[in-house]
N, C-alpha and C positions, 0 to 999 in steps of 0.2 A: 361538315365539321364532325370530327370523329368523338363518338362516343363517351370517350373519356374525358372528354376536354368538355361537352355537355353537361357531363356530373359533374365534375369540380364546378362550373357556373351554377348549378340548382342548388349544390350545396352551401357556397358559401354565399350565396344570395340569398338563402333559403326559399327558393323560388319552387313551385309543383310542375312546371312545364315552361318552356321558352321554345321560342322561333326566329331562327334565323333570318334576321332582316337584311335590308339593302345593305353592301359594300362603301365604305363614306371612300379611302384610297386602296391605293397597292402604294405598298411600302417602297420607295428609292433603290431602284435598280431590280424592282422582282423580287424581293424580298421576303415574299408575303401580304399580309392584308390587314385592313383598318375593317368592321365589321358592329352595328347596331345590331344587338341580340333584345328580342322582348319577353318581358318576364310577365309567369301569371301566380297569383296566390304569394304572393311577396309586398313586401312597401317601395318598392325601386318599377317603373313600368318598362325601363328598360338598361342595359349598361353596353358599354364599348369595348369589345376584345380587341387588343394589337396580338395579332399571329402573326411569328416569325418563322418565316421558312426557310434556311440557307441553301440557296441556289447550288447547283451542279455548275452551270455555268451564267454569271449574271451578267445583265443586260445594262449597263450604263450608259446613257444617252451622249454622255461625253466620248466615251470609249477609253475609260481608264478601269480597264478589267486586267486587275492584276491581283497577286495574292496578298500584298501589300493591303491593296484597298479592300477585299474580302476578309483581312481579317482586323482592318481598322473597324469595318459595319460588324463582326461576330461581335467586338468587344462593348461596341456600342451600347448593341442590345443588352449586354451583359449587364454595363454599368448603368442605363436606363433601367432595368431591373431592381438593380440595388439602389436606386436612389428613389423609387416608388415605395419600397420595404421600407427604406430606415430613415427615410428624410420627410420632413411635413414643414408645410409653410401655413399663412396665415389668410385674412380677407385682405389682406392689403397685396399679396400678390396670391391670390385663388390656385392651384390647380387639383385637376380631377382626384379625389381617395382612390388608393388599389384596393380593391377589393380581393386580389388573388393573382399569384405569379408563378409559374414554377415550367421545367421543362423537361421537353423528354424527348431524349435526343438532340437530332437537329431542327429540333422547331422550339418553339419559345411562348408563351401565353402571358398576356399581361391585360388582367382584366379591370376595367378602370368605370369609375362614377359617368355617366353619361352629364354630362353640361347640358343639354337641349335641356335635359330637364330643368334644371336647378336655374334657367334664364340666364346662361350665356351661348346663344342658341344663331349668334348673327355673323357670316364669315364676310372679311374685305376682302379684295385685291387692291381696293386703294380705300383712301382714311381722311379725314375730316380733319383739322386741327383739333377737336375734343379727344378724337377718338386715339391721334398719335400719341395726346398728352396722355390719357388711359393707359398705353402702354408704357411710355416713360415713366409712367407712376408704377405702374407693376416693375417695372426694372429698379426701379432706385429702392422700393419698399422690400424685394429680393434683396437686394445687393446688400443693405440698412440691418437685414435679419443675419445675414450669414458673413457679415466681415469679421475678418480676423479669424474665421471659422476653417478648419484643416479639412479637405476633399478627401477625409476617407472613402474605399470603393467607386468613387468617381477618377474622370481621368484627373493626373497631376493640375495637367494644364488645360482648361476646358474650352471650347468653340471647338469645330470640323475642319479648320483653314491651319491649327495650330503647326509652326513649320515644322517640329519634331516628324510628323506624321504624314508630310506631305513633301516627301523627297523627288517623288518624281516628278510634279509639278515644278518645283524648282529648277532642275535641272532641265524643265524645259522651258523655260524663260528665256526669251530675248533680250531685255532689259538689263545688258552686264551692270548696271552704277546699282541699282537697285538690288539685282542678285548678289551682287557681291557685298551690301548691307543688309540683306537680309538674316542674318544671324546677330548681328549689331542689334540689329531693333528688335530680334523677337529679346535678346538679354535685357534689355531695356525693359519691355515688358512685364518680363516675368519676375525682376527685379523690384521689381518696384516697392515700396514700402507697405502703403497699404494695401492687400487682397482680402480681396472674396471668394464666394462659388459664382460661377458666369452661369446662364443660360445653355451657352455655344450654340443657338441657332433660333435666338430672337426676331424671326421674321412671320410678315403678317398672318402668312398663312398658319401660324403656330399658337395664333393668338383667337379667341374664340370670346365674341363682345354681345354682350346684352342689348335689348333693344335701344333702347336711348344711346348707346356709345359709349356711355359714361364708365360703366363696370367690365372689367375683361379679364378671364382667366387665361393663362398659359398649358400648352401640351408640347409635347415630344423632349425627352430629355435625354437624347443619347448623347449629347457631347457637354454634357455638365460636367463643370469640375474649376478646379480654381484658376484665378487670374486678375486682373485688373476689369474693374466695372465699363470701363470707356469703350472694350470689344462688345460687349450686347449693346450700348449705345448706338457707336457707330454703325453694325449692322443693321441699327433697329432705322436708323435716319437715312442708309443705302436707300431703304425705301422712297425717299421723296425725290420727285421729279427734279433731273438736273439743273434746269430753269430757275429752279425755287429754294435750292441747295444756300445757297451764299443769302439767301434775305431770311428766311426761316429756321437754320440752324444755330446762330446764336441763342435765337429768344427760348428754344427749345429743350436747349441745353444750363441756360439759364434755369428752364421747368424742373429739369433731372434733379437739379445739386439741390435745387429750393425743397423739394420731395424728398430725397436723397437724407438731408439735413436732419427732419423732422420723424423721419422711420428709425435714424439711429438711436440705437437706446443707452448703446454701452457707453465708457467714459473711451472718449479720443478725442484728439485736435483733426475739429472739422476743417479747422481754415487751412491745415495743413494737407490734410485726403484732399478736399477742393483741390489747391494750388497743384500738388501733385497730379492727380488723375487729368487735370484741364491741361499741364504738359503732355500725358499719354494721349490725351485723345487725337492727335494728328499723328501721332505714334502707331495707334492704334489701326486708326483707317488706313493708316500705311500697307499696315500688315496684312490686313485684308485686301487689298490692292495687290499685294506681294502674289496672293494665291490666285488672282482673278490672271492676272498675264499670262502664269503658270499654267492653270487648267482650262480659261476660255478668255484668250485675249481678245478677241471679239465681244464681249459681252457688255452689255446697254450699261453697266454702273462701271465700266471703264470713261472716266469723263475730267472733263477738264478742272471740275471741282479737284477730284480725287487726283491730278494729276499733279496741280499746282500744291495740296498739301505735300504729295509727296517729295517736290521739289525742297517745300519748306524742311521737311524731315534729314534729306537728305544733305542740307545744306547746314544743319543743324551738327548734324555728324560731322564733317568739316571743320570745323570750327576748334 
């Protein structure tokens, strides 16, 4: 780690020395690195830098290396940047303080509170019913804080799948009845009455849970920005085994609004966000279905749950 990047962590840690610890990832496509630095002669024992490094040439495992997608992830970073700086949330949906941001050149620093410490120290690949409901709860207590709230410096429309931003996946769809609605449903979407700010990439590995399950904070915020609440839903419940999709999602979802209800503060007709959003949410997973044909039609969350809502969606349009 270069020098300078050293002194801004000593300094605004007010740390007397630090040590480059273990690598937690590498950033999506080469990007750079996730990085545990330990501090000494400070109140913090240790923080998290995300180093951004913009690749010469990136390495996407899909094979969508194009400039398009290179400078979808610059802006990423960008807007993950500014939502670190000027945006704060609460206990009800936790994530890391920035401690420090800034870049030079083409690399990027975002230096953030380390969770291990603070006891949400425990990562899944898969999740208990307590611990899905934890997360739906940090979604709806999100969603509850920032409705009706305008995405300044984030993107317009927020999640990574949004079709604006993903032209070339579409065009590579085989699915003519569905590509040729796909612009139907993202308006749909984006129309909708009530918004919030989204997550855009509510999945488990983003989520970081204290020991019992119970408590979980969120990381990674590059595709935050506004939209309808039912997209971090549905990616957040992608997660559950296709098996268990159709007996588990209602009651689930049932959790969201119940959560959902009780974080809002301001004055609205909840019965109306309810009624509304519970029509997006097949809407929703649609759209996400839209992106998966597009960039890995092969992929395990193409399934016959997501297939038959789509059918519903589509049939909806019709009408």
């Amino acid at each position: 780690m270069k020098q300078e990047y050293q002194d801004l962590i000593l300094q605004e840690c007010g740390a007397k020395a630090l040590r480059v610890g273990a690598k937690i990832q590498t950033l999506w496509s080469g990007y750079g690195q996730i990085v545990r630095i330990h501090l000494e002669g400070c109140d913090r024992p240790s923080v998290v830098v995300k180093h951004v490094t913009f690749p010469k040439e990136a390495e996407h495992p899909g094979g969508w290396n194009t400039d398009l997608s290179h400078m979808r992830k610059v802006r990423s970073y960008q807007v993950e940047t500014h939502w670190y700086q000027n945006y704060s949330t609460n206990d009800g949906c936790r994530m890391p303080a920035c401690l420090a941001a800034c870049s030079y050149g083409d690399e990027q620093l975002i230096v953030l509170e380390d969770l291990d410490v603070v006891g949400f120290d425990q990562r899944r690949t898969s999740v208990t019913d307590t611990e899905m409901r934890a997360c739906l709860s940090w979604l709806a207590h999100f969603h509850g804080l920032f409705l009706g709230v305008v995405p300044e410096g984030l993107w317009p429309v927020g999640t990574y799948w949004h079709l604006e931003t993903r032209p070339d996946e579409l065009d590579a769809m085989d699915d003519a009845q569905l590509k040729a609605a796909a612009r139907e449903i993202d308006r749909i979407l984006n129309e909708c009455r009530f918004k919030t700010i989204v997550h855009g990439d509510a999945k488990l590995a983003n989520f970081c849970f204290s020991g019992s399950g119970q408590g979980v904070a969120a990381v990674d915020f590059q595709y935050v920005g506004g939209g309808c609440g039912m997209k971090d839903v549905v990616y957040l419940l992608e997660e559950i085994e296709e098996k268990q999709l159709e007996k588990r999602v209602p009651g689930l979802l049932d959790y969201y609004f119940t959560e959902l209800r009780a974080s809002v503060t301001k004055q609205v007709d909840f019965a109306a966000l309810e009624k509304e959003w519970r029509e997006m949410f097949a809407f929703a997973w649609t759209d996400f279905h839209r992106f998966l044909l597009g960039w890995m039609p092969g992929h395990r969350k193409i399934n016959r749950y997501t297939k038959q809502l789509t059918k519903e969606v589509l049939r909806k349009l019709k009408q």
